[in-house]
C-alpha positions as CSV (number, residue, x, y, z in Angstrom):
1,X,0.0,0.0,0.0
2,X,1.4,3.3,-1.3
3,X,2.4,5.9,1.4
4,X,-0.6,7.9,-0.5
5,X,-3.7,5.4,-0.1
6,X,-2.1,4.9,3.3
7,X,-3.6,8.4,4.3
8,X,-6.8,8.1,2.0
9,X,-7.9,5.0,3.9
10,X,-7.2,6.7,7.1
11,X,-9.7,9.6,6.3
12,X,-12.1,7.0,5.1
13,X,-12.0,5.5,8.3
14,X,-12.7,8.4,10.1
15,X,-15.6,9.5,7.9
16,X,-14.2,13.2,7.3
17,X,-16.2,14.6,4.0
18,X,-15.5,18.0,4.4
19,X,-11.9,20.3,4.7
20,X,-13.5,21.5,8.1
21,X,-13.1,18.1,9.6
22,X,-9.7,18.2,8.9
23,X,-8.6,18.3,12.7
24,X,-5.1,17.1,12.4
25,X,-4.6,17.3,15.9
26,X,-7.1,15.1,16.3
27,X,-6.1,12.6,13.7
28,X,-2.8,12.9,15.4
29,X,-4.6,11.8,18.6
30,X,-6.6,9.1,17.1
31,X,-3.3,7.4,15.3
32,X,-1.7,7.5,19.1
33,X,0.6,10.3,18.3
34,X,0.2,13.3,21.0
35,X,1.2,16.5,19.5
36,X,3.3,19.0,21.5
37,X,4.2,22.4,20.3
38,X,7.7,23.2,21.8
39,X,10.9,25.6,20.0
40,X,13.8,23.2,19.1
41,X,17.1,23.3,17.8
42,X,18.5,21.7,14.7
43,X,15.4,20.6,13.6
44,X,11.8,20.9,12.4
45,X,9.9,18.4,14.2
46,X,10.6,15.1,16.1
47,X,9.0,11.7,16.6
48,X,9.4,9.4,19.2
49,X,7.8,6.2,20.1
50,X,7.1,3.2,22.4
51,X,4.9,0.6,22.0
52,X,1.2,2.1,20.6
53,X,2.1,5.5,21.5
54,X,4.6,8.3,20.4
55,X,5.2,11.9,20.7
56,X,5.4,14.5,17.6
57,X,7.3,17.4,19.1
58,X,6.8,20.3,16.5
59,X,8.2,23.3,15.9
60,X,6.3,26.6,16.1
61,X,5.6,28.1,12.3
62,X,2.6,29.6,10.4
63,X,-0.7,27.1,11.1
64,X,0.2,25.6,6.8
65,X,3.3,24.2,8.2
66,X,2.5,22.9,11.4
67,X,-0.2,21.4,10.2
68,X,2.5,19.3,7.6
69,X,4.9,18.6,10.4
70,X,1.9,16.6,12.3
71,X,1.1,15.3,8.6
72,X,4.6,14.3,8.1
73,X,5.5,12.7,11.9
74,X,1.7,10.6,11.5
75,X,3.0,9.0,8.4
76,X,6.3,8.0,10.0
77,X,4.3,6.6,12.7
78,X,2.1,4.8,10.3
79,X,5.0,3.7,7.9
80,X,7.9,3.2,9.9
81,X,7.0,2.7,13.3
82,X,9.7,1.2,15.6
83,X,12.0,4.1,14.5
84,X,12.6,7.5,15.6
85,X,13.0,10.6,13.8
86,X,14.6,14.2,13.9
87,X,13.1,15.7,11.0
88,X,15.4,18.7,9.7
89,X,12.9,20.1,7.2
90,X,9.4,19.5,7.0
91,X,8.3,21.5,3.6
92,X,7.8,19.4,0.5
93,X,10.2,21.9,-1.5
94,X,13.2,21.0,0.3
95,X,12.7,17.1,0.6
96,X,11.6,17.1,-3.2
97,X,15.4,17.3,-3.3
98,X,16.3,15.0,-0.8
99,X,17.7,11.7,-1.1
100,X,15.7,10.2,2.0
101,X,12.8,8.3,0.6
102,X,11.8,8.3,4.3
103,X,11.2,11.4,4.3
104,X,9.5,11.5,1.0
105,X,7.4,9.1,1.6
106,X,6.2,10.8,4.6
107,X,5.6,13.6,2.6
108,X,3.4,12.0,0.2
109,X,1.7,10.6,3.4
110,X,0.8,13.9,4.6
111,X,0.1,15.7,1.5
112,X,-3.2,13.2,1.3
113,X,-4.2,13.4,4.8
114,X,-4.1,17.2,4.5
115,X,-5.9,17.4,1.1
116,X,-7.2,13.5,0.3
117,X,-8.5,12.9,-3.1
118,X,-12.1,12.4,-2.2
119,X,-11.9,16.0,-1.3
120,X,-9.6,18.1,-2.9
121,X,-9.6,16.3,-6.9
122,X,-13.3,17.4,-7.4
123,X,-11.9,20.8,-6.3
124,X,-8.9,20.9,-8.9
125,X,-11.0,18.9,-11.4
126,X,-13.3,22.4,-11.5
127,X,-10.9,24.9,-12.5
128,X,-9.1,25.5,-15.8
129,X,-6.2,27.5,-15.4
130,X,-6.0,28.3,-11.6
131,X,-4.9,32.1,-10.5
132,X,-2.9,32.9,-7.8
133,X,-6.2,33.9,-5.8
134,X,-7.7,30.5,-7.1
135,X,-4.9,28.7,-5.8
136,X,-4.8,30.7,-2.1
137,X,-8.3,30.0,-2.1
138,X,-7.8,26.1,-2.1
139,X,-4.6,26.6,0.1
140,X,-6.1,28.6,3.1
141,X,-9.4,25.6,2.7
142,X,-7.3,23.2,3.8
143,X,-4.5,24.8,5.8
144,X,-2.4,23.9,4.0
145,X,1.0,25.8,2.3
146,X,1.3,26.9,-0.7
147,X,3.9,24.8,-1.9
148,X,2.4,21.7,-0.6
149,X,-1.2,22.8,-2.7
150,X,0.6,23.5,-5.8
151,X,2.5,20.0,-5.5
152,X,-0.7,17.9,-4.5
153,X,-2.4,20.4,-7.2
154,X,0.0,19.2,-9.6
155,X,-0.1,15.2,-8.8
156,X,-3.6,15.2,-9.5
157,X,-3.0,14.9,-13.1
158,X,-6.4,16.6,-14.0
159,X,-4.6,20.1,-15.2
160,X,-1.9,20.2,-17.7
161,X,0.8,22.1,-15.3
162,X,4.3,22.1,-14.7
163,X,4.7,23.4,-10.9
164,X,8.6,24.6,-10.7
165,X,10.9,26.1,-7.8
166,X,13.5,28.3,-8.8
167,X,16.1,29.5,-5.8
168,X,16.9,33.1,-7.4
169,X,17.6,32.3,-11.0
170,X,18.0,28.2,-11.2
171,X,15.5,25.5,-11.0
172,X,15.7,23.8,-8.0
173,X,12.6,21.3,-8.8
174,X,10.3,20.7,-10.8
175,X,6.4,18.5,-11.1
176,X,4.7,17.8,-14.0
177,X,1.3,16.5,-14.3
178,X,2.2,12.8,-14.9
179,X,0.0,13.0,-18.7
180,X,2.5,15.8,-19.1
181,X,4.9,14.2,-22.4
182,X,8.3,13.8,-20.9
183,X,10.0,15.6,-24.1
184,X,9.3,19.0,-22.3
185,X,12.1,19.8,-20.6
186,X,12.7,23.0,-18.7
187,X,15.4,25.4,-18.6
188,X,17.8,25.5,-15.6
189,X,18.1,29.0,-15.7
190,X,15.8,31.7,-15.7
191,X,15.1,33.4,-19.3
192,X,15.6,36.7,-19.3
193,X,12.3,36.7,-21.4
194,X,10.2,35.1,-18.7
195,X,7.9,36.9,-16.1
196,X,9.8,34.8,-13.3
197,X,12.8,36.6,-14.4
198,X,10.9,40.1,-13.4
199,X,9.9,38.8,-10.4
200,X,13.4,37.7,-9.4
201,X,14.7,40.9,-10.8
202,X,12.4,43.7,-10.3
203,X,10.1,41.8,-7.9
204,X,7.0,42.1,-9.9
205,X,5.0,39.0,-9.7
206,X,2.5,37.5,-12.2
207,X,-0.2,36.4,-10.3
208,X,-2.5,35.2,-13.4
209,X,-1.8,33.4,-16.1
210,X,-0.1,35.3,-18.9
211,X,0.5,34.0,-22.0
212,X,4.8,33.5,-22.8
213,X,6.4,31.8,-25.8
214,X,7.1,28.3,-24.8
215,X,11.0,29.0,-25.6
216,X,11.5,31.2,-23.0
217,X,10.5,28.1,-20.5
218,X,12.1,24.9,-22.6
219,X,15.4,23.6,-23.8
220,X,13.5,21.8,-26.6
221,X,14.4,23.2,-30.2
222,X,10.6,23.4,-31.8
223,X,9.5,25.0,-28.1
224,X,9.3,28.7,-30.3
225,X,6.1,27.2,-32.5
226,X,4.0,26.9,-29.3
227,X,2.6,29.4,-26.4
228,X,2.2,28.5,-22.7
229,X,0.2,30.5,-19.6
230,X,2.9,31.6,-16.9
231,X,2.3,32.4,-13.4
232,X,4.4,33.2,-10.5
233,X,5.5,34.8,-7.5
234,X,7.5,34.4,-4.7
235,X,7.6,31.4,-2.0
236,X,10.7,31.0,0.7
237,X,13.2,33.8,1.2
238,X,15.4,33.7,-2.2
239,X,13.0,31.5,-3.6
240,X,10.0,31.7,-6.2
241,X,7.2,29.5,-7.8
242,X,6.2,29.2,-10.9
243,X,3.1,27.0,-13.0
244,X,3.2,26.7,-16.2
245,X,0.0,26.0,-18.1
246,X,-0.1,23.7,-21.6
247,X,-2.3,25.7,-23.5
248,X,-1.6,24.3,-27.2
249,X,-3.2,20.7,-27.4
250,X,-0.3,20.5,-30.5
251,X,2.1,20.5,-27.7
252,X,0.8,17.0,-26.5
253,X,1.1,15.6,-29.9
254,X,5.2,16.0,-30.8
255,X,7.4,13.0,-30.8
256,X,10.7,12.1,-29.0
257,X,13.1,15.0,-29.0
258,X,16.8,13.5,-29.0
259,X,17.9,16.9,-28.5
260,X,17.0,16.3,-24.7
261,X,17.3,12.7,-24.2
262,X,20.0,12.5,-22.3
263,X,18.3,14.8,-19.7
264,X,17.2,12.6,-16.4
């Protein structure tokens, strides 16, 4: 059982079918994890456990991220139990890049339990293009931060996006929708053509979609025949995040490009 259905079963069990009854305290409680709210040094959050019952220490932040750390610490309960963990980061952008799969998997565990599918796809599944104000809107629903919206936003495979981090001008990560074809690749660097670039630059955001030549964005040689809708604005200090929206069905329909095929 993936760390994902893992969650989802969870909230069936407890018959939540609206964001209200998202209490993650509560689900904390439930899964025999007390939560405690206490500074610490060195890390983000910390598990530890005996027998049926363990403690989630976290670290005091904005209600989005706490609400993540409980996420994160229930799904190490639930997946790894018998260990104990010092969690050094607890936002999805920085173990995207991670080599832990413990911790990603833990991610991916709270990411449902914060917005599970029986909740938050029908949500996605109704918008086209999301705005900034669109996306907030789903983000402040479920307590939950931005990133982590945009990623589970992203995962649900029902919009044609490419969700990307940039830490001042370089991509840092990157999620495509999975029907997204693997052929677009994105630039490492910011374009100087892009809105990003502003926003890093001259700190003007883009907080709707804009339309932007889809060479600005990707490496791939044919990427000037096509158009995309660009959004972003900033995230973490130094950092900024970006969607880009397939607009151009065509875009869906080129073949292998060996230009970029050495690209993992």
């Amino acid at each position: 059982m993936t760390p994902a259905i893992r969650a989802e079963t969870r909230i069936a069990e407890l018959g939540i079918r609206d964001p209200k009854d998202l209490d993650i305290d509560a689900i904390a409680f439930d899964s025999g994890v007390s939560v405690r709210y206490e500074p610490l040094t060195g890390c983000e959050a910390m598990l530890v456990g005996f027998g049926s019952k363990a403690i989630a220490t976290i670290k005091p932040s904005f209600r989005g991220r706490e609400r993540f750390s409980i996420g994160h610490e229930i799904g190490h309960w639930e997946l790894h139990r018998g260990r104990s963990f010092r969690c050094r980061v607890d936002d999805p952008s920085d173990n995207l890049v991670s080599d832990v799969s413990l911790e990603r998997e833990a991610d991916e565990f709270s990411s449902h339990l914060l917005m599970p599918g029986t909740l938050f796809n029908p949500m996605v599944g109704s918008l086209r293009w999301p705005s900034l104000a669109q996306i907030k809107e789903l983000s402040d629903l479920f307590q939950s931060s931005m990133t982590a919206t945009l990623i589970r936003l992203a995962h649900v495979d029902s919009l044609a996006v490419i969700v990307a981090c940039y830490s001042e001008l370089t991509l840092r990560w990157r999620i495509a929708a999975p029907h997204i074809p693997k052929r677009w690749w994105l630039k490492r660097t910011l374009d100087r053509d892009t809105f990003a670039f502003d926003l890093v630059s001259q700190g003007m955001p883009c907080e709707t979609p804009r339309k932007q030549s889809a060479d600005a964005w990707f490496e791939n040689s044919d990427a000037g025949d096509f158009e995309i809708l660009e959004q972003c604005f900033p995230a973490r200090a130094g950092q900024i995040l970006v969607t880009l929206y397939f607009c151009d069905a065509a875009m869906f329909d080129r073949g292998f490009d060996p230009d970029v095929k050495w690209h993992k």
